[in-house]
C-alpha positions as CSV (number, residue, x, y, z in Angstrom):
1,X,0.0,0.0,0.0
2,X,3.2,2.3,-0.6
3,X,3.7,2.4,3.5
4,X,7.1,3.5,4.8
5,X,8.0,0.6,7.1
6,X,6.3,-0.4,10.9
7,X,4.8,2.7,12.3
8,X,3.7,0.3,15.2
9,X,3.6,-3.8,15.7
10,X,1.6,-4.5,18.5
11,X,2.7,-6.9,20.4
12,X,0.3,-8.3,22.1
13,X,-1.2,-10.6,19.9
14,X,1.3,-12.7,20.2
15,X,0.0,-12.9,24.0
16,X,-3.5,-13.6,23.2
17,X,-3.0,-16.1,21.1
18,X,-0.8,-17.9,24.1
19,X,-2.7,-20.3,26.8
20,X,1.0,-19.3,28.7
21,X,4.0,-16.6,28.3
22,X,5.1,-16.6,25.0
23,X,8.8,-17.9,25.8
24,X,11.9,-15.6,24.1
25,X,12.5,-17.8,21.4
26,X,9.0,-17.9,19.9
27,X,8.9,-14.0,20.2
28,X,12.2,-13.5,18.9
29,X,11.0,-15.5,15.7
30,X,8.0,-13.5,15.6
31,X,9.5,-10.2,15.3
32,X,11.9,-11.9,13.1
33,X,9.7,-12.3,10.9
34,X,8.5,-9.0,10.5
35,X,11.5,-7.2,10.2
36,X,12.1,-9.5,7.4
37,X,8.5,-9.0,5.5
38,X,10.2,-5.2,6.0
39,X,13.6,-5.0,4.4
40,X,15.6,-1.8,4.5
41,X,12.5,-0.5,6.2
42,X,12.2,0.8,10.0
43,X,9.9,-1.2,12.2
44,X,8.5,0.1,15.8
45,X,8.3,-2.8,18.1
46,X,6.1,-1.7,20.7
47,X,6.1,-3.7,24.5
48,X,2.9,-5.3,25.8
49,X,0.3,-3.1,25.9
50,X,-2.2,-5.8,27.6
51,X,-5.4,-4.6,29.8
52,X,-7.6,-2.0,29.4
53,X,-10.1,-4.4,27.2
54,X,-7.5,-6.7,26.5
55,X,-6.8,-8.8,29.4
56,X,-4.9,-12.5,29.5
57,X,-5.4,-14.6,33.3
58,X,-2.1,-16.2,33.4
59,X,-0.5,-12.7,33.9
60,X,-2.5,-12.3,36.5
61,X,-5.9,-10.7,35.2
62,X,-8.3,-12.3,37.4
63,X,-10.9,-9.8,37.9
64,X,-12.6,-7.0,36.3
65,X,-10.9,-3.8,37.2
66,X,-13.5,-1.1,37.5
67,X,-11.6,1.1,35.6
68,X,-9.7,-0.9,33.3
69,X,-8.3,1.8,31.0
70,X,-7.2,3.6,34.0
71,X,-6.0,0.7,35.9
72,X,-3.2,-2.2,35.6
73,X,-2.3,-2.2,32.0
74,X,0.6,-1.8,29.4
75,X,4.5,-0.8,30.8
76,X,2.6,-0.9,34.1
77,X,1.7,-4.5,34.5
78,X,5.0,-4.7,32.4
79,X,7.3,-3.1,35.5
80,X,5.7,-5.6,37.6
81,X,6.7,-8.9,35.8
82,X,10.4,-7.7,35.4
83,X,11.5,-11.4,34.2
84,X,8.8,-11.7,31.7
85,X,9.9,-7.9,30.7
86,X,12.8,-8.9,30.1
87,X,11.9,-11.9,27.7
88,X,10.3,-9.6,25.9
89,X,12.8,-6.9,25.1
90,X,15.6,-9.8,25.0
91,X,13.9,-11.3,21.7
92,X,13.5,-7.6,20.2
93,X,17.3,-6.9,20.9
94,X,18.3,-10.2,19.2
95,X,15.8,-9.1,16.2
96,X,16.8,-6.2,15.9
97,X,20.0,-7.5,15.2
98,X,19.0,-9.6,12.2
99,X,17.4,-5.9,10.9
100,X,20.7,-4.4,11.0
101,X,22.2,-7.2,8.5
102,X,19.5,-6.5,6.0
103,X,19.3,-2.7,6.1
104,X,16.6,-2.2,8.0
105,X,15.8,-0.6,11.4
106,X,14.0,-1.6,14.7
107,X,13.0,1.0,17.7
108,X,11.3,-0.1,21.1
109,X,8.0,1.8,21.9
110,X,7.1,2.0,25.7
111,X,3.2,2.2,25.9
112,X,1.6,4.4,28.3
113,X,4.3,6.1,29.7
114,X,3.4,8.8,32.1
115,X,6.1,9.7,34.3
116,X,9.7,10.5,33.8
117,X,11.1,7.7,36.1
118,X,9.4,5.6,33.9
119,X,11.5,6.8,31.3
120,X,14.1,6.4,33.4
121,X,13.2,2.7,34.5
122,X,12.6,1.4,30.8
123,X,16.4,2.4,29.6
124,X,17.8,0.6,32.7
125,X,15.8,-2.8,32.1
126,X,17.1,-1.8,28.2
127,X,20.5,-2.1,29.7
128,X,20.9,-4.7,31.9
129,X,18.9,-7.0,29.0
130,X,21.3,-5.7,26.6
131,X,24.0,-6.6,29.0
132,X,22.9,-10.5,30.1
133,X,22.7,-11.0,26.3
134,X,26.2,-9.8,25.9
135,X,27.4,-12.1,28.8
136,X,25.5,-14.4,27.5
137,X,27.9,-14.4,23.8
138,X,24.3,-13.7,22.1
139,X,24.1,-11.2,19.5
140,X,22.8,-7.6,20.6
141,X,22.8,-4.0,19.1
142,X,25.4,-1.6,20.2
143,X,22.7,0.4,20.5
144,X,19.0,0.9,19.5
145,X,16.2,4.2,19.9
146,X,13.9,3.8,22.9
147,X,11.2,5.8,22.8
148,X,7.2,6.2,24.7
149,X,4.0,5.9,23.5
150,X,2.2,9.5,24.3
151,X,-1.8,8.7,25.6
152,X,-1.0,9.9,29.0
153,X,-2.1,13.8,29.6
154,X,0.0,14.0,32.5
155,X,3.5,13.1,29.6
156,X,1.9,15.6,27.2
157,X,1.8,18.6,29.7
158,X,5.8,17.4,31.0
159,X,7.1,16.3,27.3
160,X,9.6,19.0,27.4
161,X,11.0,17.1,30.9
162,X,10.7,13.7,28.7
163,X,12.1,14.6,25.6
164,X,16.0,14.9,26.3
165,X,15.3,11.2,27.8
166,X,13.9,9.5,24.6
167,X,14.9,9.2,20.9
168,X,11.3,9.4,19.5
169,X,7.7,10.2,20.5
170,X,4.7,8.3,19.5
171,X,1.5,9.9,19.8
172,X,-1.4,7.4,20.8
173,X,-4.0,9.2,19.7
174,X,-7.0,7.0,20.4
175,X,-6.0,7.0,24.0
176,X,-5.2,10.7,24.7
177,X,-8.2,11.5,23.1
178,X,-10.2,9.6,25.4
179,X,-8.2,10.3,28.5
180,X,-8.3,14.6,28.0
181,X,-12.1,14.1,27.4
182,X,-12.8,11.6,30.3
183,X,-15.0,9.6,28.1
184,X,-14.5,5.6,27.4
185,X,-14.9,5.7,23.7
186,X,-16.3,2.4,23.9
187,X,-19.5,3.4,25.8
188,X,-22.3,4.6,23.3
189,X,-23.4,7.1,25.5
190,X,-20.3,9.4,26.1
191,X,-18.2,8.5,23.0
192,X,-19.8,11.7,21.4
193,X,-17.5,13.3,23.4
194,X,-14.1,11.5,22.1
195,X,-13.6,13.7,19.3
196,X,-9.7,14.3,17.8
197,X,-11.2,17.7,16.5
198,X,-12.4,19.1,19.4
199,X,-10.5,22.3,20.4
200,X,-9.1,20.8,23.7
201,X,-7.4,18.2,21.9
202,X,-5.8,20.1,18.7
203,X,-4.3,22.5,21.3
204,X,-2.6,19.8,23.6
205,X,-1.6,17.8,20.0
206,X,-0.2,21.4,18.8
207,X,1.5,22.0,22.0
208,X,3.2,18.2,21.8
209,X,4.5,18.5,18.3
210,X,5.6,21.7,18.4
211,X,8.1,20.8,21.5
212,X,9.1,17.8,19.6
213,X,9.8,19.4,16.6
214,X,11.9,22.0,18.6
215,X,13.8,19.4,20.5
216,X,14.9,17.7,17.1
217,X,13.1,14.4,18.1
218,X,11.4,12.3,16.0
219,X,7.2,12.4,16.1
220,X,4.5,9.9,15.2
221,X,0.8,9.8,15.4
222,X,-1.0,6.6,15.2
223,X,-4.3,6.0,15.9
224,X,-7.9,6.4,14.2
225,X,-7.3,10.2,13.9
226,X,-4.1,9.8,11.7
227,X,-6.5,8.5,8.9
228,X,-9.0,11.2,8.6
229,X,-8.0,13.5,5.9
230,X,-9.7,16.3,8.3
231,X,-7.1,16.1,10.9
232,X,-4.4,14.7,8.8
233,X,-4.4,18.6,7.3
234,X,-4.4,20.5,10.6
235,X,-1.6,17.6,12.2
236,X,0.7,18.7,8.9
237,X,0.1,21.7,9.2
238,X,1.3,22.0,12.9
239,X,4.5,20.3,11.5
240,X,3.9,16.0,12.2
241,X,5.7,14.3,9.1
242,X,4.9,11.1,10.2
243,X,1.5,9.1,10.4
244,X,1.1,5.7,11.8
245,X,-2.2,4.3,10.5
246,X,-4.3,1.4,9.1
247,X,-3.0,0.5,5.6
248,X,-6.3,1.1,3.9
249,X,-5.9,4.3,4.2
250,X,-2.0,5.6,2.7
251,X,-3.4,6.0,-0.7
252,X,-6.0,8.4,0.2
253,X,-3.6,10.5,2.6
254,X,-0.9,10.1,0.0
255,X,-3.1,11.6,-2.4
256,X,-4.1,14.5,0.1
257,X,-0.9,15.4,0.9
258,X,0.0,15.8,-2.6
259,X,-2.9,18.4,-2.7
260,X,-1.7,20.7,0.8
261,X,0.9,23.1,0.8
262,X,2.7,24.6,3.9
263,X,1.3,28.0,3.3
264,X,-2.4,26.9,2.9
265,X,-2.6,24.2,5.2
266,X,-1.0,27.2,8.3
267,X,-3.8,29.3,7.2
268,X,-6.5,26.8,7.7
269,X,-4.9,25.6,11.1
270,X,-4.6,28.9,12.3
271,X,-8.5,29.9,11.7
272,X,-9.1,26.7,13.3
273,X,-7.3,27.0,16.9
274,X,-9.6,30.1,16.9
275,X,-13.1,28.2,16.8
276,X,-14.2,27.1,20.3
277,X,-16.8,24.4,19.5
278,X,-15.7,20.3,18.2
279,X,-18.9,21.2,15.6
280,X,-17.3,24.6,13.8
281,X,-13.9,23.4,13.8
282,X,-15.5,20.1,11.9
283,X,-18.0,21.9,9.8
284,X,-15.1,24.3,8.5
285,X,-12.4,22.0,8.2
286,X,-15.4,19.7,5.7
287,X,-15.6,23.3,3.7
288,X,-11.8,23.8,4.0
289,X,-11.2,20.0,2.3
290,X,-13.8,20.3,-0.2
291,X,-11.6,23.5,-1.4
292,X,-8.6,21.7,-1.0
293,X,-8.8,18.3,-2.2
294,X,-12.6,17.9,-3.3
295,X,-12.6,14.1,-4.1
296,X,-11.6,13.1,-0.4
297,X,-14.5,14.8,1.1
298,X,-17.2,12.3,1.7
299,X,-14.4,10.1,3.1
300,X,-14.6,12.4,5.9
301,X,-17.5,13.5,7.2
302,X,-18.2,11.8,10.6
């Protein structure tokens, strides 16, 4: 579909689809294996993002949390099951070896990070892994970017404190919209509310690239919102270059894209950090695309 390697490989599939802990070998072949379906292409590997509504009992999901999405889920369950963490990032370091031969790239995403010492705590259990595989005479990277999934609001507001401790930034969109609008966006009666156009959001995503950009680190957005040619205009034009999203949809952001220009799409998301209601800064931004790129606009108009 003319995508630009991994953007993000969840790895948590490989989990459900386990009645047990998927032991290092069997992950290192998965990965493996995609790196290889990716040659001289970068692939994103990102850690266990389990919980939340995707839950496996032999790690020790027993009960319903109340507020799963809130609760004991991704790097979080991770830090508590250091020796399973460390299977896992042990078979991406020996993949990511196997990328280096071919051409290609691997980085480690860190899902809902949303402190700085758990910045702090992912690099060390990066090291010492690194290191027992070195004592260990198995192949390992010299080195290899580490960088955090951004859903949290609590990162987005401190980014400027995270940034000089990670190589690249991964907005979750999907999350952060959800958590800065306090609404599941799986229950039918508040998911109105989880909208990536409302004002609240643009201004937080503004705010994040913007520091990202300034810092020199390298910024992706995956998620639904990185497919709707609505906010795929206003995310260029606050300066993202790179979108993580379902491949379906390159062609049809490819093709927009080749339809923006930096100086039109500033002016459109300048007049639309003015509007103050999730319906104007939709109903102009469906005007604003039927100007710009008129065949993509009923592809857009939730």
């Amino acid at each position: 579909m003319g995508a630009a390697g991994v953007g993000l490989f969840r790895t948590e599939y490989i989990y459900l689809t386990h009645p047990d802990v998927p032991d290092e070998e069997e992950q290192y072949i998965a990965y493996r294996d995609v790196i290889q379906a990716s040659p001289n292409q970068q692939v994103t590997i990102r850690t266990l993002d389990i919980g939340g509504d995707k839950t496996v009992p032999y790690l020790g999901h027993t009960h319903q949390e109340a507020n799963p999405f809130m609760g004991w889920r991704s790097i979080r369950l991770s830090f508590e099951h250091p020796e399973f963490f460390a299977t896992q990032l042990r078979a991406i370091l020996r993949a990511a070896v196997e990328a280096e031969e071919s051409g290609g790239r691997v980085r480690i995403m860190f899902p809902m990070i949303t402190t700085l010492e758990e910045v702090r705590k992912v690099r060390a259990m990066v090291r010492k892994s690194s290191q027992q595989l070195r004592d260990e005479g198995k192949p390992c990277p010299d080195s290899i970017p580490l960088g955090m999934m951004l859903e949290v609001p609590a990162a987005a507001i401190s980014i400027k404190d995270m940034l000089p401790h990670v190589d690249f930034v991964s907005i979750g969109s999907n999350d952060l919209v959800q958590y800065l609008m306090a609404a599941d966006r799986d229950n039918p009666k508040v998911s109105h509310l989880c909208q990536p156009l409302a004002p609240a959001v643009l201004r937080v995503l503004a705010s994040v690239i913007k520091a990202c950009n300034k810092a020199n680190k390298p910024l992706t957005l995956c998620g639904e919102m990185a497919g709707q040619p609505r906010a795929f205009v206003l995310l260029f034009a606050m300066g993202l270059r790179s979108f993580s999203m379902s491949p379906a949809f390159i062609p049809t952001m490819k093709d927009l894209a080749a339809h923006l220009t930096m100086d039109d799409a500033r002016h459109v998301l300048r007049r639309a950090l003015t509007l103050r209601t999730t319906a104007a800064v939709k109903r102009f931004m469906a005007d604003e695309l039927a100007r710009i790129a008129p065949n993509l606009r009923m592809l857009d108009t939730d």
